[in-house]
TORPAVO-360959 format. One record per atom (N, C-alpha, C): residue number from 1; residue in one letter; chain; atom name; x, y, z. Coordinates in Angstrom, 2 decimals. Atoms other than C-alpha are relative to their C-alpha. Example, Ala and Ser with C-alpha at 12.3 -4.5 7.8 and 13.67 -1.06 7.14 Angstrom:
! residues 2
ATOM   resi   resn   chain   name      east     north        up
ATOM      1      a       A      N      0.89     -1.19      0.00
ATOM      1      a       A     CA     12.30     -4.50      7.80
ATOM      1      a       A      C      0.90      1.20      0.00
ATOM      2      s       A      N     -0.82     -1.19     -0.06
ATOM      2      s       A     CA     13.67     -1.06      7.14
ATOM      2      s       A      C     -0.77      1.09      0.73
//
This chain:
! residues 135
ATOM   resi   resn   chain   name      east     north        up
ATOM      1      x       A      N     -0.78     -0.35      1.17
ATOM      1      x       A     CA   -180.59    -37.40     10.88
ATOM      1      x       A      C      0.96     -1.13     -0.37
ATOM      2      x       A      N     -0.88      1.47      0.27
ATOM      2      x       A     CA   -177.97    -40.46     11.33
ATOM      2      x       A      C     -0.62     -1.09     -0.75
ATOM      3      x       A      N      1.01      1.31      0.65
ATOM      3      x       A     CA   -180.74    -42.82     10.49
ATOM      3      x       A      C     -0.29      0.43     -1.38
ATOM      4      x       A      N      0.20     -0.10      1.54
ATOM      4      x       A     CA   -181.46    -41.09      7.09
ATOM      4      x       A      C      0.68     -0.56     -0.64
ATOM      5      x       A      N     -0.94     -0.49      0.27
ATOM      5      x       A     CA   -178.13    -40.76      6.26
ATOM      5      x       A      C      0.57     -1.57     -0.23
ATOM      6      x       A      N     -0.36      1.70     -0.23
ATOM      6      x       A     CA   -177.46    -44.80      7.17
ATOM      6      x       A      C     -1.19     -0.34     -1.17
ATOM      7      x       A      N      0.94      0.72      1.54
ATOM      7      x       A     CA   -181.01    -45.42      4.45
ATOM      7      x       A      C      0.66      0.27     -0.93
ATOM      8      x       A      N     -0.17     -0.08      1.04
ATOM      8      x       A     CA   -179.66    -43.66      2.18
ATOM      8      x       A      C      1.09     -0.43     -0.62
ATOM      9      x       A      N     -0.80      0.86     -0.09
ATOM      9      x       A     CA   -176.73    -45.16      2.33
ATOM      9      x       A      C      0.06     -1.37     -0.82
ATOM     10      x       A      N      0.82      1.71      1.06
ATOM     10      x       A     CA   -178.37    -48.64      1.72
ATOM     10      x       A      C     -0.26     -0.20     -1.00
ATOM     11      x       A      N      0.46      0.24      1.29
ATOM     11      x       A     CA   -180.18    -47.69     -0.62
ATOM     11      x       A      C      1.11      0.47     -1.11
ATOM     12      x       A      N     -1.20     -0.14      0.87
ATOM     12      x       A     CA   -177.10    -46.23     -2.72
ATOM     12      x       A      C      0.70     -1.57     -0.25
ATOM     13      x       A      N     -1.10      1.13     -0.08
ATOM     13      x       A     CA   -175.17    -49.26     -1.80
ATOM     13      x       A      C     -1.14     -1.09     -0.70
ATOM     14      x       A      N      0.52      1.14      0.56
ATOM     14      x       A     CA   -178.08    -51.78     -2.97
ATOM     14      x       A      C     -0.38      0.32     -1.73
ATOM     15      x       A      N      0.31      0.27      1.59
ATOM     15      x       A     CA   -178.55    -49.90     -6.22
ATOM     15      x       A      C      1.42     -0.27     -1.14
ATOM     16      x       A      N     -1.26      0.27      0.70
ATOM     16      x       A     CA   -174.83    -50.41     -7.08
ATOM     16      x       A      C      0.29     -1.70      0.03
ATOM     17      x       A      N     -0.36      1.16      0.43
ATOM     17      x       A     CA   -175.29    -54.16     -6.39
ATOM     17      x       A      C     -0.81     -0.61     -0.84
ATOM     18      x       A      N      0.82      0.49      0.61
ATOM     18      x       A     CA   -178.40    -54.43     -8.62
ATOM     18      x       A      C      0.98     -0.48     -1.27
ATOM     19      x       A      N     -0.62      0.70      1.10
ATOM     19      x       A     CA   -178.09    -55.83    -12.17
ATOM     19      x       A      C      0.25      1.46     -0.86
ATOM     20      x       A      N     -0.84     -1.26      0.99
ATOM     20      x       A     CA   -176.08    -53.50    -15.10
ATOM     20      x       A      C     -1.64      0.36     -0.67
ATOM     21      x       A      N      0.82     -0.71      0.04
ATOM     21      x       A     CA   -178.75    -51.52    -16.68
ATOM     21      x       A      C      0.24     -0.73     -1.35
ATOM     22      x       A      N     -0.03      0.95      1.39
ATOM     22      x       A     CA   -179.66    -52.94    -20.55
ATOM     22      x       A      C      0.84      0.97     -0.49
ATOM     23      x       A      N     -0.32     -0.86      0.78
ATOM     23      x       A     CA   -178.08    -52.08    -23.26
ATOM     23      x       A      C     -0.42      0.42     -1.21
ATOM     24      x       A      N      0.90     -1.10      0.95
ATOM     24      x       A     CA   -179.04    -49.90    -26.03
ATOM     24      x       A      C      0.05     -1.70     -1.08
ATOM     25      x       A      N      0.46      0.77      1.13
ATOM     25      x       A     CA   -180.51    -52.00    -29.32
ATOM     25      x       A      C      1.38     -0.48     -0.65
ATOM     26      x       A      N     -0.79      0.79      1.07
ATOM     26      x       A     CA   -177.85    -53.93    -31.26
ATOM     26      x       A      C      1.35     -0.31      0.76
ATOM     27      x       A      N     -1.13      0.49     -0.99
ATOM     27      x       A     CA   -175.42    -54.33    -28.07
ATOM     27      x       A      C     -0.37     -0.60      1.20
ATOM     28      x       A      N      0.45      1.09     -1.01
ATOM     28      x       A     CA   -175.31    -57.23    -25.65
ATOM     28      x       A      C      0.79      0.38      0.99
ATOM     29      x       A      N     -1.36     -0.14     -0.87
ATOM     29      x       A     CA   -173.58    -57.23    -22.19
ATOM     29      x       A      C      0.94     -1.15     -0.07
ATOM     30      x       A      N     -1.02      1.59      0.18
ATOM     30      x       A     CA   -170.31    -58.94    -21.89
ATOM     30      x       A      C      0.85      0.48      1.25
ATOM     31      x       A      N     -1.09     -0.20     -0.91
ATOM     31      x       A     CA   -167.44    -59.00    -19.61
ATOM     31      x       A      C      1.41      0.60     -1.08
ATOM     32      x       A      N     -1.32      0.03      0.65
ATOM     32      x       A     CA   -164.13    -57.05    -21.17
ATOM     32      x       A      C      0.89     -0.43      0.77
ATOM     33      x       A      N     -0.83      0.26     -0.63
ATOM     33      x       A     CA   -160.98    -58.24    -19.87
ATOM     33      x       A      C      1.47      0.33     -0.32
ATOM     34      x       A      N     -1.48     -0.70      0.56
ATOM     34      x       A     CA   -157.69    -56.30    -20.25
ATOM     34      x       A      C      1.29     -0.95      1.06
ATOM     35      x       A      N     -1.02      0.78     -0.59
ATOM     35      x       A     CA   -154.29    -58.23    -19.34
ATOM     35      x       A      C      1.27      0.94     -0.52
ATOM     36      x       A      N     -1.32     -1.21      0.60
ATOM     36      x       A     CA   -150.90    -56.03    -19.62
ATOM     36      x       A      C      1.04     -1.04      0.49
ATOM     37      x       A      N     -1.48      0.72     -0.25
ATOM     37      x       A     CA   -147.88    -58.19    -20.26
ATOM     37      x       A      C      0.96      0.75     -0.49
ATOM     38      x       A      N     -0.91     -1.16      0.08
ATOM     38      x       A     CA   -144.55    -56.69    -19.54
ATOM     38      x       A      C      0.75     -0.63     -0.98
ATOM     39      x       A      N     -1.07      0.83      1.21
ATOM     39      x       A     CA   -141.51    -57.48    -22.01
ATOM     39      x       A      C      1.41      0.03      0.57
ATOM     40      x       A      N     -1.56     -0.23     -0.58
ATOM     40      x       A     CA   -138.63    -56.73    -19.78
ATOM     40      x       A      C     -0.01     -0.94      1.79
ATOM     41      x       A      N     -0.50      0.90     -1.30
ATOM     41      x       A     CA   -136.91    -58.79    -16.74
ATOM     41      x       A      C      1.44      0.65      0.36
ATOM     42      x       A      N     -1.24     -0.68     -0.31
ATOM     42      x       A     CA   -134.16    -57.31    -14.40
ATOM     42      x       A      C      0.19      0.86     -0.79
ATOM     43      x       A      N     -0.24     -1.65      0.75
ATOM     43      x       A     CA   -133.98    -54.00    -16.60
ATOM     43      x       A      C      0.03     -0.47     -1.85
ATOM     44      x       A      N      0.17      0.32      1.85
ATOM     44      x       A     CA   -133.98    -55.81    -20.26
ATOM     44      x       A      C     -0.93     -0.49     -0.46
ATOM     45      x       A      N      1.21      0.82      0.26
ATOM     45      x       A     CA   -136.02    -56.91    -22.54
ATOM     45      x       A      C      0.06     -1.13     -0.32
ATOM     46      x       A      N      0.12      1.48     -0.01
ATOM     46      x       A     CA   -136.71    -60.59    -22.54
ATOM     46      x       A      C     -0.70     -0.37     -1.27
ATOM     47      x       A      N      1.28      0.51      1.33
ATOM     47      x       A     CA   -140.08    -60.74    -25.02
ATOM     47      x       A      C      0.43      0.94     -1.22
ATOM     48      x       A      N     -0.28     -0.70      1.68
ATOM     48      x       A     CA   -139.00    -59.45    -28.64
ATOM     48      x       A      C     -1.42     -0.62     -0.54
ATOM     49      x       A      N      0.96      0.47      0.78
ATOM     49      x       A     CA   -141.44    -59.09    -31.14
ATOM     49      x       A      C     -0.04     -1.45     -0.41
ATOM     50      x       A      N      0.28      1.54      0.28
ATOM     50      x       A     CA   -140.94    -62.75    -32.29
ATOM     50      x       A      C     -0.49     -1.10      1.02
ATOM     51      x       A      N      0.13      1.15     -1.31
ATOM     51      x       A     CA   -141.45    -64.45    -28.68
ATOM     51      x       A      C     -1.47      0.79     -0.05
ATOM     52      x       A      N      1.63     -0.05     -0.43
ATOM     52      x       A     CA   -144.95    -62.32    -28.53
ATOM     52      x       A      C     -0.90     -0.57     -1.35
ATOM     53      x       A      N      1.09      0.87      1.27
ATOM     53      x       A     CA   -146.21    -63.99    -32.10
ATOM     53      x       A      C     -0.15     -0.87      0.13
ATOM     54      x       A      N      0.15      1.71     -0.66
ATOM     54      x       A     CA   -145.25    -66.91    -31.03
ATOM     54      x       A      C     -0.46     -0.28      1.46
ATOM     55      x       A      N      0.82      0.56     -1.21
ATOM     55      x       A     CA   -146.78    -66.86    -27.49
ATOM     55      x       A      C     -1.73      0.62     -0.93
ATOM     56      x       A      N      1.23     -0.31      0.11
ATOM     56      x       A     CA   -149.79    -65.45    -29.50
ATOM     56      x       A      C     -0.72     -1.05     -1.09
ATOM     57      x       A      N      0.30      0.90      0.76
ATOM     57      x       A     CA   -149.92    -67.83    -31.75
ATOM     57      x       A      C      0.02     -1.69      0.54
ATOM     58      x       A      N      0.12      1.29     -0.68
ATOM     58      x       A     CA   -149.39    -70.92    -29.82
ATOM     58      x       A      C     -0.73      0.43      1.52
ATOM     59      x       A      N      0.47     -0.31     -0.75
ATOM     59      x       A     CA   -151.24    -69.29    -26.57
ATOM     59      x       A      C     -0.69      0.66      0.17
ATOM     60      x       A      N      1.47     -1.19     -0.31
ATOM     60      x       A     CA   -153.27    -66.78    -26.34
ATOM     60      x       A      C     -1.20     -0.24     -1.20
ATOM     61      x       A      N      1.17     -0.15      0.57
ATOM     61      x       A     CA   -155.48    -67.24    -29.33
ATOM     61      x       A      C     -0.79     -1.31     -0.43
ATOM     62      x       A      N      0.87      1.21     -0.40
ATOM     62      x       A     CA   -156.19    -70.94    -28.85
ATOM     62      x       A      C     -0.98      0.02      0.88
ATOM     63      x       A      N      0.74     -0.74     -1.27
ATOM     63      x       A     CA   -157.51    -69.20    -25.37
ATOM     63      x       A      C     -1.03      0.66     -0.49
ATOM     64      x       A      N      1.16     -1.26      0.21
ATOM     64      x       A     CA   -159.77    -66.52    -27.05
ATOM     64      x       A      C     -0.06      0.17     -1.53
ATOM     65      x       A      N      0.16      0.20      1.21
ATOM     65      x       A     CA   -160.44    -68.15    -30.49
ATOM     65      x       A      C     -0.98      0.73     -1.01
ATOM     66      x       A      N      0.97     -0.99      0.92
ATOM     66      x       A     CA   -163.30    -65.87    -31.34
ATOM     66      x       A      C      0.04      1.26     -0.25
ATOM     67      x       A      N     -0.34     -1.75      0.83
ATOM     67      x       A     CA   -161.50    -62.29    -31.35
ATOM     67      x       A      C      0.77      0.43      1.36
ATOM     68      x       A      N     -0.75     -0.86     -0.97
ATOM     68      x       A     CA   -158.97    -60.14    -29.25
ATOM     68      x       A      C      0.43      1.01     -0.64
ATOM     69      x       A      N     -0.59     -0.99      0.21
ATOM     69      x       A     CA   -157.33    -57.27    -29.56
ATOM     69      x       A      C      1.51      0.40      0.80
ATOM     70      x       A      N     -1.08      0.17     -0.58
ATOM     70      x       A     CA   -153.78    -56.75    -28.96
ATOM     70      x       A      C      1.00      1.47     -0.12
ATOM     71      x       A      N     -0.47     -1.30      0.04
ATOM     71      x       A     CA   -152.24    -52.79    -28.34
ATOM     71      x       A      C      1.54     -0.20      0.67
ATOM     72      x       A      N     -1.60     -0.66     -0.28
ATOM     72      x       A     CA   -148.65    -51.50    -27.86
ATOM     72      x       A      C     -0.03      0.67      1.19
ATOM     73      x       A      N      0.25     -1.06     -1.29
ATOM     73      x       A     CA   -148.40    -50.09    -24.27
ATOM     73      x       A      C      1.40      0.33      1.01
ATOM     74      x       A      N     -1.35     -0.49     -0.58
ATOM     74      x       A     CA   -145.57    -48.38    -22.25
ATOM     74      x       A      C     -0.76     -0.25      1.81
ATOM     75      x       A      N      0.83     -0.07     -0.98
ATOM     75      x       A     CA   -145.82    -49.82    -18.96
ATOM     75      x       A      C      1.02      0.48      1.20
ATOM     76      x       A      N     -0.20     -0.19     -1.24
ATOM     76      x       A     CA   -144.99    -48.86    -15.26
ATOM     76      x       A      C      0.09     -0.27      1.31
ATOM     77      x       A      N      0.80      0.32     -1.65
ATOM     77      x       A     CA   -144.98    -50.28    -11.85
ATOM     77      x       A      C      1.46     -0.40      0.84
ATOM     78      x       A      N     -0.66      0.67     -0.84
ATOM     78      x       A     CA   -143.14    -51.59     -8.92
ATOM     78      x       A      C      0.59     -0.79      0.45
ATOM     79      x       A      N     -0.57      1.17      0.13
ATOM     79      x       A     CA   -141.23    -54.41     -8.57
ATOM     79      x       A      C      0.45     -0.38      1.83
ATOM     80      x       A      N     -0.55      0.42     -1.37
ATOM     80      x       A     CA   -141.01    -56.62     -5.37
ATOM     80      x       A      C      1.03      0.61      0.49
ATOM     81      x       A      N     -1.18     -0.64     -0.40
ATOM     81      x       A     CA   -137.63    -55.14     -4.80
ATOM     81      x       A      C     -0.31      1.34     -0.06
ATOM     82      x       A      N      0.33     -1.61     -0.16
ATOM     82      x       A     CA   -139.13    -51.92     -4.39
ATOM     82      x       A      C      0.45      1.06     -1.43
ATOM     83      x       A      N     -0.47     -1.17      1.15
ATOM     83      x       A     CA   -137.91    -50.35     -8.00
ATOM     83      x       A      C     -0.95      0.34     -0.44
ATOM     84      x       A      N      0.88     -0.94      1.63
ATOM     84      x       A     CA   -139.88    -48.55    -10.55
ATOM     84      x       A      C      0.71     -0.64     -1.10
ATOM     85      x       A      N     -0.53      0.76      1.28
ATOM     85      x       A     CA   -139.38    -50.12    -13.43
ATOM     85      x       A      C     -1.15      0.28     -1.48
ATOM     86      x       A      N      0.49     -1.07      1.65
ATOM     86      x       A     CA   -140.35    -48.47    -17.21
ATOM     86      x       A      C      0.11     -1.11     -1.05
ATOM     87      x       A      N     -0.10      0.72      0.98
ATOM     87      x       A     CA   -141.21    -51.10    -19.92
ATOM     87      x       A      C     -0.64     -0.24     -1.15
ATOM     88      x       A      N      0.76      0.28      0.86
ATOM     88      x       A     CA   -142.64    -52.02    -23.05
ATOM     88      x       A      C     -0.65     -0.97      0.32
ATOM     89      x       A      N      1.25      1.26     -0.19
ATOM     89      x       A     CA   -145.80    -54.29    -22.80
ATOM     89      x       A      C     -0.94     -0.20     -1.38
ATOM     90      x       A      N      1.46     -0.41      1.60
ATOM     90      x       A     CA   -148.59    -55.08    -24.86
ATOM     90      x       A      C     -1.25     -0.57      1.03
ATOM     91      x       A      N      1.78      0.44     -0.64
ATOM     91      x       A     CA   -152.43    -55.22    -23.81
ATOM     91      x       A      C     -1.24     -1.11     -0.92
ATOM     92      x       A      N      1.02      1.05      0.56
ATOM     92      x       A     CA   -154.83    -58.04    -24.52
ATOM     92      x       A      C     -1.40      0.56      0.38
ATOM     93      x       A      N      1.74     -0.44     -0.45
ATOM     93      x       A     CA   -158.55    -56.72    -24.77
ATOM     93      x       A      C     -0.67     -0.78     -0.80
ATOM     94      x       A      N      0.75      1.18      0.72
ATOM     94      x       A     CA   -160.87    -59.52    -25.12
ATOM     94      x       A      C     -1.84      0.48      0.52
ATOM     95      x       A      N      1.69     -0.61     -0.37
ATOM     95      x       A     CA   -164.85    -58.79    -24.91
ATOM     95      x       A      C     -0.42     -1.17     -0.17
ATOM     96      x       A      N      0.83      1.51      0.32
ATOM     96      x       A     CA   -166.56    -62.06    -24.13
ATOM     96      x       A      C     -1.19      0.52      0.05
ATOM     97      x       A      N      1.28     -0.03     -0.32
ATOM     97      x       A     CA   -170.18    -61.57    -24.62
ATOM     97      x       A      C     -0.80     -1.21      0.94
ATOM     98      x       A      N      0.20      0.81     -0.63
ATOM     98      x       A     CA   -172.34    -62.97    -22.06
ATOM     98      x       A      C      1.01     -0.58      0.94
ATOM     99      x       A      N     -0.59      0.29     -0.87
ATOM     99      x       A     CA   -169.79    -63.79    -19.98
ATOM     99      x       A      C      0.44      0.64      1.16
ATOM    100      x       A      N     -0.59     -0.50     -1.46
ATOM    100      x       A     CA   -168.64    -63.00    -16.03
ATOM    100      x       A      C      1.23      0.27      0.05
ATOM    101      x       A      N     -1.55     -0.27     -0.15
ATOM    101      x       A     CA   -165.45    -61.80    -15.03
ATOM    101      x       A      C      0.87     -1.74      0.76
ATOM    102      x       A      N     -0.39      1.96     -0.49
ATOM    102      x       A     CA   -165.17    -65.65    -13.11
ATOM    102      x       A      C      0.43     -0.50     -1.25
ATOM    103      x       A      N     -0.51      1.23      1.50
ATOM    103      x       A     CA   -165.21    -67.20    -16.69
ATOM    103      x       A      C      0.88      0.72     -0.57
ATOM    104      x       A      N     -1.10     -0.48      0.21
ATOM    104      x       A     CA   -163.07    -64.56    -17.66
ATOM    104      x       A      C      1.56     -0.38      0.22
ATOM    105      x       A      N     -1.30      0.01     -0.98
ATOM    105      x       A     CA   -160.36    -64.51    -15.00
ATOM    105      x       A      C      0.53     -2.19     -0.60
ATOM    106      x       A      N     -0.45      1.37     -0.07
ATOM    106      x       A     CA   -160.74    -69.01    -15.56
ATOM    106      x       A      C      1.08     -0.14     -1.47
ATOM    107      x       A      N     -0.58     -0.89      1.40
ATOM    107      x       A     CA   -159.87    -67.88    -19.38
ATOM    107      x       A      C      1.25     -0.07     -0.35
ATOM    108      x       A      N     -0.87     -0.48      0.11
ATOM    108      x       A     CA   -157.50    -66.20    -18.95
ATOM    108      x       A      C      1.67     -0.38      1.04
ATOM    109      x       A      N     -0.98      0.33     -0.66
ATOM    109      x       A     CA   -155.52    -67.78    -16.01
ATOM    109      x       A      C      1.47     -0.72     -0.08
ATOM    110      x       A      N     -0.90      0.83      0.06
ATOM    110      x       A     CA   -153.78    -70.40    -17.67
ATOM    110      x       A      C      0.94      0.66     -1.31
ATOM    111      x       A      N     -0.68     -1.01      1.49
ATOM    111      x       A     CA   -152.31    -67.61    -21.04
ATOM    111      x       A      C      0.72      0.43      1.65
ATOM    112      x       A      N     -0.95     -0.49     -1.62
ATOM    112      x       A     CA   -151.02    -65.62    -17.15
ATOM    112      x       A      C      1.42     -0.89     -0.05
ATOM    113      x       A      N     -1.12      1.13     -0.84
ATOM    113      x       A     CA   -149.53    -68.62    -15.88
ATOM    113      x       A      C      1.09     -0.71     -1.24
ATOM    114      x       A      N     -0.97      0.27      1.21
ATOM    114      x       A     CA   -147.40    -69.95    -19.42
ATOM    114      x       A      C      0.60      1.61     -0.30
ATOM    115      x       A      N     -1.40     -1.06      0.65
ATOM    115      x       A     CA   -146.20    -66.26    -19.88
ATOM    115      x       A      C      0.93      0.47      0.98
ATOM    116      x       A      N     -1.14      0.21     -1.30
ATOM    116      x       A     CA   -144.86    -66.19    -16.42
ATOM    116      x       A      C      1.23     -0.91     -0.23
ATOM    117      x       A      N     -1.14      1.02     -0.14
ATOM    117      x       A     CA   -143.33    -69.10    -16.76
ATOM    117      x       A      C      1.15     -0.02     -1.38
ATOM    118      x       A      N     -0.41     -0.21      0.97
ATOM    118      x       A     CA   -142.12    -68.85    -20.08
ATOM    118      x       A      C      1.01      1.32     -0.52
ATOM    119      x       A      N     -1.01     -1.13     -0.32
ATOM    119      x       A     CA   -140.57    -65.33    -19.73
ATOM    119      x       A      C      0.37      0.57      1.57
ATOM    120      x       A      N     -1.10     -0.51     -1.55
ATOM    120      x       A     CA   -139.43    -64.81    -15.95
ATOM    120      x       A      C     -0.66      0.90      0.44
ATOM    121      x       A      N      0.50     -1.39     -0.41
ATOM    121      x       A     CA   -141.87    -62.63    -15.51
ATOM    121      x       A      C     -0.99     -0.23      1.62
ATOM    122      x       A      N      0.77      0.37     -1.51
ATOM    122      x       A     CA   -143.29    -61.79    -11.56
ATOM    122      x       A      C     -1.52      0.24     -0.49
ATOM    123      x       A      N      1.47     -0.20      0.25
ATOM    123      x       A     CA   -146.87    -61.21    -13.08
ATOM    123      x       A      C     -0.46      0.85     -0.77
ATOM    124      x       A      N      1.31     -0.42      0.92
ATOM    124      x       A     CA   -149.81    -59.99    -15.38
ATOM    124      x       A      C     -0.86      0.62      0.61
ATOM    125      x       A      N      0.44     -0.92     -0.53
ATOM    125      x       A     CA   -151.54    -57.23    -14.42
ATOM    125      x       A      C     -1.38     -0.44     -0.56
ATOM    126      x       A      N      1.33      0.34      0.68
ATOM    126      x       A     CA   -155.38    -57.97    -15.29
ATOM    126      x       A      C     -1.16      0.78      0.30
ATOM    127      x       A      N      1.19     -0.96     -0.52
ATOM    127      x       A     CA   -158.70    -55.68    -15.10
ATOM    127      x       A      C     -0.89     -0.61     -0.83
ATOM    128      x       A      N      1.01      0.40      0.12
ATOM    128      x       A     CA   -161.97    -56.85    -15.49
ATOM    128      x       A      C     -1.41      1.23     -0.25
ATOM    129      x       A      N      1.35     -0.91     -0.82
ATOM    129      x       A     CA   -165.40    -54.51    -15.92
ATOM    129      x       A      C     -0.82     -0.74     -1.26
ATOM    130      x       A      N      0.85      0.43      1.09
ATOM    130      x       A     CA   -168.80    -55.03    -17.74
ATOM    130      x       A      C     -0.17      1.23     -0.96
ATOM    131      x       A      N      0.28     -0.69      0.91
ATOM    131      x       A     CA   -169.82    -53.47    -20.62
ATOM    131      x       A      C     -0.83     -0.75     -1.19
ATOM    132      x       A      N      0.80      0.31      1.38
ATOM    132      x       A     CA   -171.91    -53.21    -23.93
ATOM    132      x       A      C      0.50     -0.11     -1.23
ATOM    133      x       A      N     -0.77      0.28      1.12
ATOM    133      x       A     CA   -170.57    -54.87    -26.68
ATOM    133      x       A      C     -0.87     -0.53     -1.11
ATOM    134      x       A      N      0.23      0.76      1.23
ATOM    134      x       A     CA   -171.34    -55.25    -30.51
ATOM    134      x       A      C      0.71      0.06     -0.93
ATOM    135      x       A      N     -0.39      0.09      1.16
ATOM    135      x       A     CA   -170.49    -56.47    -33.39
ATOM    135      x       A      C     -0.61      0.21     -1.42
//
């Protein structure tokens, strides 16, 4: 019974590393890539609407010149110093067609690393998955 239980196993586990399954007629696969930048440092906010046009306009869309999407998001998390901390953000959703989450993440590393540095911020939250995208 162990020995089934260990195949079937395998075989679960090897059909989750096969390739993504096609996608339907008039959609290609791509990599999406969501990035959540916060707007607040030590309890205020740092990024005003004018500092995110202008990092979007001199940064991010030199980065992802062929289309993004950019949402309003209330964000949440933890802060080295152990707080909770409640802020306004905004989300970058970019759909590269044909592309890996590697060429993604390369992408996207160096928009990260200028809004760190540029607003004080400890980091960019980033998620990666595939999907079927058209236009």
């Amino acid at each position: 019974m162990r020995r089934t239980g260990s195949a079937l196993l395998l075989l679960l586990l090897g059909a989750c590393a096969a390739a993504p399954p096609a996608c339907p007629p008039g959609l290609q696969q791509s990599t999406v890539l969501e990035a959540f930048f916060g707007r607040s440092s030590a309890g205020r906010e740092v990024v005003g609407d004018a500092d995110w046009a202008r990092f979007m306009d001199e940064v991010v869309t030199p980065a992802f010149p062929d289309g993004l999407s950019v949402l309003d998001a209330a964000g949440q998390w933890r802060g080295r110093d152990g707080r909770i901390a409640r802020e306004r953000s905004k989300l970058l959703v970019v759909a590269l067609p044909g592309g890996t989450p590697t060429q993604a993440m390369e992408r996207l590393a160096p928009v990260a690393a200028a809004y760190r540095a540029r607003f004080a911020q400890e980091s960019v939250m980033v998620a990666t998955r595939q999907g079927c995208v058209g236009f």
